[in-house]
PASE-507358 format. One line per 8 residues: number of its first residue (from 1); their letters; for each residue x, y, z of N, C-alpha, C. Coordinates in steps of 0.02 Angstrom, whole numbers. Layout:
NUM) a) X,Y,Z,X,Y,Z,X,Y,Z  ...
***
This chain:
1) xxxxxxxx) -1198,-261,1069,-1129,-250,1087,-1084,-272,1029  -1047,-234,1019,-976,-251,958,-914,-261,1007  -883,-274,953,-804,-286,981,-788,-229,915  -728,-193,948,-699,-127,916,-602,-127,929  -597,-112,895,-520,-104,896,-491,-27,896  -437,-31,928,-424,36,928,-356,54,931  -324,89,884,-258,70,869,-227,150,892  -191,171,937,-163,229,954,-200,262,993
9) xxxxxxxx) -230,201,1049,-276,233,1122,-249,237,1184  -201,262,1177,-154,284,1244,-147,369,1219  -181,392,1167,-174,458,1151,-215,500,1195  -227,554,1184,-277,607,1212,-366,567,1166  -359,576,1101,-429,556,1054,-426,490,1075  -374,444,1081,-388,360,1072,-418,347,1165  -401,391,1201,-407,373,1256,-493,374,1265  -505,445,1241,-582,457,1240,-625,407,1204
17) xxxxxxxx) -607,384,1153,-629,327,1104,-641,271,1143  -599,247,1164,-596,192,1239,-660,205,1280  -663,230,1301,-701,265,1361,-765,275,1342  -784,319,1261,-849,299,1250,-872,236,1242  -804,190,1193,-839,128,1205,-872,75,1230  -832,95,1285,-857,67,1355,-920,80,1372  -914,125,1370,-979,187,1403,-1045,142,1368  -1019,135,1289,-1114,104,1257,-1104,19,1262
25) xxxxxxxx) -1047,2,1303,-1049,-76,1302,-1007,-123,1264  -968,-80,1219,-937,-131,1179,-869,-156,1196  -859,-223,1184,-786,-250,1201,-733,-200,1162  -668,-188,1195,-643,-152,1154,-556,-191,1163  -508,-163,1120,-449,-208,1116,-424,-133,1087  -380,-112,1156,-356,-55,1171,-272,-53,1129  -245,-50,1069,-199,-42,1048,-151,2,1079  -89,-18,1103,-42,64,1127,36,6,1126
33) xxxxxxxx) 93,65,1099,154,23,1072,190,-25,1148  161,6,1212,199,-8,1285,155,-23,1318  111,-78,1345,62,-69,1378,52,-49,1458  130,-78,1466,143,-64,1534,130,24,1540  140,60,1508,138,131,1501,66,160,1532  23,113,1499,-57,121,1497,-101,73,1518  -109,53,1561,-129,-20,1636,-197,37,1650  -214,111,1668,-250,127,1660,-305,122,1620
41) xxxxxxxx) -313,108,1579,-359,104,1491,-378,22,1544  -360,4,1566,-389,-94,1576,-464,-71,1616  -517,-110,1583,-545,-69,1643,-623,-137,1597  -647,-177,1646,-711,-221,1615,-645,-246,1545  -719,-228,1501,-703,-276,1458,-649,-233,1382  -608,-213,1426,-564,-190,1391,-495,-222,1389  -451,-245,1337,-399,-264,1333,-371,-216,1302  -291,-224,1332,-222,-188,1323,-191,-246,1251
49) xxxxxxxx) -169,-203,1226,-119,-245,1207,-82,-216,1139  -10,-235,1137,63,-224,1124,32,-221,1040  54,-175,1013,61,-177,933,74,-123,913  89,-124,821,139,-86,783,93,-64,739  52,-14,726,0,14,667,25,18,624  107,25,602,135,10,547,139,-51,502  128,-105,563,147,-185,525,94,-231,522  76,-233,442,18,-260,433,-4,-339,464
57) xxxxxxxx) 55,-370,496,31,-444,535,20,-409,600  32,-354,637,16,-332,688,-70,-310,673  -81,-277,625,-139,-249,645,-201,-308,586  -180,-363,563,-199,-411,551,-230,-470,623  -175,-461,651,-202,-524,714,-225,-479,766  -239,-401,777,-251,-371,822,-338,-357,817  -351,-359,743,-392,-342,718,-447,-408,709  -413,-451,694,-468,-511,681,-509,-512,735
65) xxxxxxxx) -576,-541,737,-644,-543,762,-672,-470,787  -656,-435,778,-666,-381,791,-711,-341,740  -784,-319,747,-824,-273,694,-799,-213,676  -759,-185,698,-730,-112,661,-676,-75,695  -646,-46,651,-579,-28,678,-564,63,684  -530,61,732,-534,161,754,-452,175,760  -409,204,722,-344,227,712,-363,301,746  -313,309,811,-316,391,822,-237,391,832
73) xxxxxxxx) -197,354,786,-99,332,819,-95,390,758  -45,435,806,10,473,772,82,500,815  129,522,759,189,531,804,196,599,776  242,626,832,247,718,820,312,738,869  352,776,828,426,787,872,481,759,850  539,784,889,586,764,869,598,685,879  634,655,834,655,616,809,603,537,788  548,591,754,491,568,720,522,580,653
81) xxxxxxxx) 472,534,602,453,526,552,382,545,513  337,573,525,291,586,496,262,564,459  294,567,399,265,545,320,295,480,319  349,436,356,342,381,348,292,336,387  282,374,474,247,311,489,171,346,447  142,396,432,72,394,413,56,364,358  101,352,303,87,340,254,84,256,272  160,216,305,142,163,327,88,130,366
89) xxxxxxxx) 50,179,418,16,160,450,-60,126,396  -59,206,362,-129,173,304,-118,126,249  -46,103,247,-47,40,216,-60,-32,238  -23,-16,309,-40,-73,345,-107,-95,360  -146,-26,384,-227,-54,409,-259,-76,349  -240,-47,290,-287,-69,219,-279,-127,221  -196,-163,214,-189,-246,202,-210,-272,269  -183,-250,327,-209,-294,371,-269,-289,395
97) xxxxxxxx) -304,-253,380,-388,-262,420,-427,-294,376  -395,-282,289,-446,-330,241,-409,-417,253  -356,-426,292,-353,-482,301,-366,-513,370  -393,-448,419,-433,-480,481,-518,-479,475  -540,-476,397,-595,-484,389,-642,-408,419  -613,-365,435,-642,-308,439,-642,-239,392  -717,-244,412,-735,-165,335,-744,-101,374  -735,-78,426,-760,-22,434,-685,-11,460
105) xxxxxxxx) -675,72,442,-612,63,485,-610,175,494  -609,199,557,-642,248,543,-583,288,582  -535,351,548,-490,370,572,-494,442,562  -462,444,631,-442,520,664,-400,549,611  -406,615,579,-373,663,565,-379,733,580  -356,785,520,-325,827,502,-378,878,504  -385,957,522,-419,1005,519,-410,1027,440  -333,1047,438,-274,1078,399,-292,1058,323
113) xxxxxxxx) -313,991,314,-330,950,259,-431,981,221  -430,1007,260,-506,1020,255,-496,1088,215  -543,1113,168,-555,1166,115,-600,1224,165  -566,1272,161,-583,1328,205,-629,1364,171  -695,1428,181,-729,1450,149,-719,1471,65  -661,1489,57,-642,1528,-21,-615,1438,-85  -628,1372,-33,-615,1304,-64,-550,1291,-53  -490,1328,-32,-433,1319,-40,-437,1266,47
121) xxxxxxxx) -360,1223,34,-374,1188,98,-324,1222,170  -352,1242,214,-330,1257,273,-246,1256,266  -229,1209,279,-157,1192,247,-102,1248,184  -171,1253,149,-136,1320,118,-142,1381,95  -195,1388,137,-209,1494,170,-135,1525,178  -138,1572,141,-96,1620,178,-92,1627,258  -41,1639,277,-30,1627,341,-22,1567,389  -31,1517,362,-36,1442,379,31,1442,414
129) xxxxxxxx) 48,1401,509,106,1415,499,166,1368,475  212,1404,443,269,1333,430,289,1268,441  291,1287,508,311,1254,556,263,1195,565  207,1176,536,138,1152,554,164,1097,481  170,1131,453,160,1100,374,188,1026,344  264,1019,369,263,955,364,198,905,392  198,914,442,149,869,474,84,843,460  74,916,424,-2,898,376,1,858,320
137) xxxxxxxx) 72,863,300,64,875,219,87,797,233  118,746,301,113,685,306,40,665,324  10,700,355,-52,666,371,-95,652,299  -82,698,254,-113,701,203,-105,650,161  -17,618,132,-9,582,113,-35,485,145  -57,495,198,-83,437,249,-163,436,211  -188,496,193,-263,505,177,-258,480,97  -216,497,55,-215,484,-3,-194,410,-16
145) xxxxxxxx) -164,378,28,-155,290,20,-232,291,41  -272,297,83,-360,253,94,-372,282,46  -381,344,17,-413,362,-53,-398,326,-120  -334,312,-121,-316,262,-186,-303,196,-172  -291,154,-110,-290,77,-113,-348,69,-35  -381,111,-10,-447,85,16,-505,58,-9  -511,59,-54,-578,30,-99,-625,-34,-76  -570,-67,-19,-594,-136,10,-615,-119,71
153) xxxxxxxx) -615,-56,79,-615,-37,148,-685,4,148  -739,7,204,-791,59,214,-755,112,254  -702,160,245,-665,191,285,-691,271,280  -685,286,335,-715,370,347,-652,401,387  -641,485,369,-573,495,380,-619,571,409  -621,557,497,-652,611,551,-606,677,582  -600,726,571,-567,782,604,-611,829,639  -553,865,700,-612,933,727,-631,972,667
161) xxxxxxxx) -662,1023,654,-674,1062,606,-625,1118,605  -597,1142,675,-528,1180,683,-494,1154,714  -502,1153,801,-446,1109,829,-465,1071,898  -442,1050,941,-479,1029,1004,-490,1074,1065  -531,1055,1104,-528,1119,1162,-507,1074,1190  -438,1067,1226,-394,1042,1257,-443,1024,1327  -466,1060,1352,-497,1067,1416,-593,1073,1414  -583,1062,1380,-664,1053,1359,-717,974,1396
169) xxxxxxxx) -749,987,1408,-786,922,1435,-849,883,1395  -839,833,1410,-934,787,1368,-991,830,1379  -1022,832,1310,-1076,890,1308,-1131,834,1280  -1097,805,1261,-1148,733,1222,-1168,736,1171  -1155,792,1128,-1172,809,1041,-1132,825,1019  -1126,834,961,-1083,877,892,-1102,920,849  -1076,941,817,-1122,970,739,-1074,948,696  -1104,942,627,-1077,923,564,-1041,987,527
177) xxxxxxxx) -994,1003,496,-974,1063,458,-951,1047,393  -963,1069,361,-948,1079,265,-887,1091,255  -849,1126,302,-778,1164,262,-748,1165,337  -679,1190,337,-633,1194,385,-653,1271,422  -657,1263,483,-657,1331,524,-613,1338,577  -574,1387,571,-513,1386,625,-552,1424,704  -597,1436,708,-601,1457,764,-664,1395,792  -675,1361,757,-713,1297,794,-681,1255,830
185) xxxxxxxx) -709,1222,885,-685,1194,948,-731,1131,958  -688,1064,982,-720,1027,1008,-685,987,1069  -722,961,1112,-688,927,1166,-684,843,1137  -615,823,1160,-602,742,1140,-665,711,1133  -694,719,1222,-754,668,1244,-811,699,1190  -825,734,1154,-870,741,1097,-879,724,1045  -784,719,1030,-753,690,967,-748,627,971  -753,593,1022,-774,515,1044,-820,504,1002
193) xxxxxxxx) -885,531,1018,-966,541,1001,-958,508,926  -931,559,888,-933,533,818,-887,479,796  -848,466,823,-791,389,821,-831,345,825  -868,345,884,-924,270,904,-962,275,851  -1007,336,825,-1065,348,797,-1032,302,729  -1000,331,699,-962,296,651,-953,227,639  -907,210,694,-894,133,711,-942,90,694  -985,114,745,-1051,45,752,-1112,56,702
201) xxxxxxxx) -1140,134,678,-1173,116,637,-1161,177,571  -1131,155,519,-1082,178,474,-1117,239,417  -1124,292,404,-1160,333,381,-1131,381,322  -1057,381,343,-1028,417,287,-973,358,264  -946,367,205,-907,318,163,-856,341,124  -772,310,138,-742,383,82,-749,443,67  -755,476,158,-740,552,144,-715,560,204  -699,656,196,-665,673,277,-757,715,300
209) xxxx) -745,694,360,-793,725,403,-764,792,450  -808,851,438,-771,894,500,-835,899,543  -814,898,629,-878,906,684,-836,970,713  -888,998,743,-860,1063,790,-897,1035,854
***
């Protein structure tokens, strides 16, 4: 059994993350900004609790004793920021998890970011839509802080391979994919699968992973 952290599990992915963890036994320390919001997620040996993925003494004392850390926190909509909190967020977990003594730290992203059959990245196919693009192009800049000041970090950066099946159920496997595919599908509770797999016993290092 580990202890796991989980920073933005009041989401759709962080919720599932929770839930597998549980599922194989491990203590988990359920991150979400309101907890009162999310009293659901309490469940055994799971704790709630109040913090800021942006602020590195938040995810410093959230993080200590804890074997590895799972970011699925993002914001989307009006009167968001994007590219400030992503970029802040991966500054904060870099300083604060290398100062809660933790190396693994294994985060949810981007399809969009992934190199589509012809190498070019999803993000910028013809036809990509507009409207989509800020959002990537913050998630991206969040990926490029662990790529240039992660080095202290064993960090792996996990996406669907296209997008989620909203309504999809636990099948209990995955597959691995090379390149971005827009018509690939996965359900959360699958995309759990490889969060834990990750977490607890660590296989890829400084890269993006795509599962369908």
């Amino acid at each position: 059994m580990s202890r796991i952290v989980i920073f933005g599990a009041g989401g759709r992915a962080g919720r599932q993350a929770v839930a597998e963890a549980r599922r194989r036994g491990h203590e988990v320390t359920a991150v979400v900004r309101d907890p009162a919001r999310y009293s659901g997620l309490a469940d055994g040996d799971v704790r709630i609790a109040a913090g800021d993925v942006t602020d590195v003494a938040d995810v410093a004392a959230l993080a200590a004793g804890h074997d590895a850390a799972i970011t699925a926190a993002a914001v989307y909509g009006a009167g968001t920021d994007p590219d400030a909190f992503f970029t802040s967020a991966a500054h904060a977990l870099v300083k604060g998890l290398r100062q809660a003594g933790v190396d693994r730290l294994v985060a949810v992203g981007l399809s969009a970011l992934l190199p589509g059959p012809d190498g070019t990245r999803l993000l910028d196919a013809p036809g990509f839509p507009a409207e989509f693009r800020p959002f990537c192009l913050a998630h991206a800049a969040g990926l490029e802080v662990l790529r240039v000041e992660g080095g202290a970090l064993d960090w792996v950066y996990v996406s669907p391979a296209g997008d989620f099946d909203h309504e999809g159920e636990r099948t209990g496997h995955y597959d691995m994919r090379e390149q971005g595919d827009t018509a690939a599908r996965i359900s959360y509770a699958d995309f759990a699968l490889i969060l834990l797999d990750e977490a607890e016993t660590p296989r890829h290092f400084r890269s993006h992973l795509a599962v369908a």
